[in-house]
C-alpha positions in Angstrom: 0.0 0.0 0.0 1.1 3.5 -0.5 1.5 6.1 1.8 -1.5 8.2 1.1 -4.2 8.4 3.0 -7.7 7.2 1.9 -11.3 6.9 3.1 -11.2 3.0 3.2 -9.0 0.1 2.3 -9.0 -3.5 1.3 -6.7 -6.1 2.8 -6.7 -9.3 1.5 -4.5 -11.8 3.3 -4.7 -13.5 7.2 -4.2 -12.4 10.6 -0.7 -11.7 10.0 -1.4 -9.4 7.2 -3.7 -7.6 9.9 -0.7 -7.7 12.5 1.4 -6.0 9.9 -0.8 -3.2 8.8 -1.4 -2.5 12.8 1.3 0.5 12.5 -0.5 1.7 9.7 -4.3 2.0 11.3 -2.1 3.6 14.7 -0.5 6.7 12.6 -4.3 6.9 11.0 -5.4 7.2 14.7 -2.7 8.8 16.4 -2.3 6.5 19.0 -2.1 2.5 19.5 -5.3 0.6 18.6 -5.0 -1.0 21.8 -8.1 -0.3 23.5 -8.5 2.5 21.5 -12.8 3.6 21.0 -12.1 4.1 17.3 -10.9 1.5 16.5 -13.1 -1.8 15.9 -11.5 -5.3 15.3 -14.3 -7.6 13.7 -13.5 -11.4 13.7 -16.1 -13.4 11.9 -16.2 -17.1 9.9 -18.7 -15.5 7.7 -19.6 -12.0 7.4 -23.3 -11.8 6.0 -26.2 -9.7 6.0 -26.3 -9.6 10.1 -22.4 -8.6 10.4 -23.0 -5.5 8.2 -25.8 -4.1 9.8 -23.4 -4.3 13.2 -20.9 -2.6 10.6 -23.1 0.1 9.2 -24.1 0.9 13.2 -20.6 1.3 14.5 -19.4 3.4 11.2 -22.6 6.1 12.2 -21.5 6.8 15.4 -18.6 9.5 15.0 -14.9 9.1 16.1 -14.7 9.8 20.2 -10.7 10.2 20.4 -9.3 10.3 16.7 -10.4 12.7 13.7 -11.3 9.8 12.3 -12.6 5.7 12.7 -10.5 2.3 11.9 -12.8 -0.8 10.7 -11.0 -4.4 10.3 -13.4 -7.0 9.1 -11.1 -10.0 9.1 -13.3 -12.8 8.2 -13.3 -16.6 5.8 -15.3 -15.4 3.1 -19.0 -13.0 2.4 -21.9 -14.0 1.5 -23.7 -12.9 -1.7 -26.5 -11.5 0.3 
């Protein structure tokens, strides 16, 4: 990834990818992720219909720390729905 920043990302890979890109989502925040409120860390087999309703409530609540919010979806595969 380049160093620009962006509204959203896509990273494809495992929970090591995710480990890796951790520095990354802290300079977005300004601080660890550790605990941090604006950051949210969803682990999932399957993320369906259900999961992104959960996602599209936590994105409309506005950063409490940060000048902005972190998603990670790290999940097995999406359904179609």
């Amino acid at each position: 990834m380049d160093d620009a920043e962006h509204h959203a990302y896509c990273i494809i890979g495992n929970a090591k990818t995710v480990a890796k890109e951790r520095p990354r989502f802290e300079k977005l925040l300004g601080a660890s992720t550790e605990g941090h409120p604006d950051f949210w860390h969803y682990e999932c087999q399957t993320f369906g219909v259900e999961n992104a309703r959960i996602l599209r409530e936590k994105q409309a609540q506005l950063p409490v720390k940060a000048s902005r919010r972190v998603f990670v979806i790290e999940t097995g595969r999406m359904t179609r729905e």
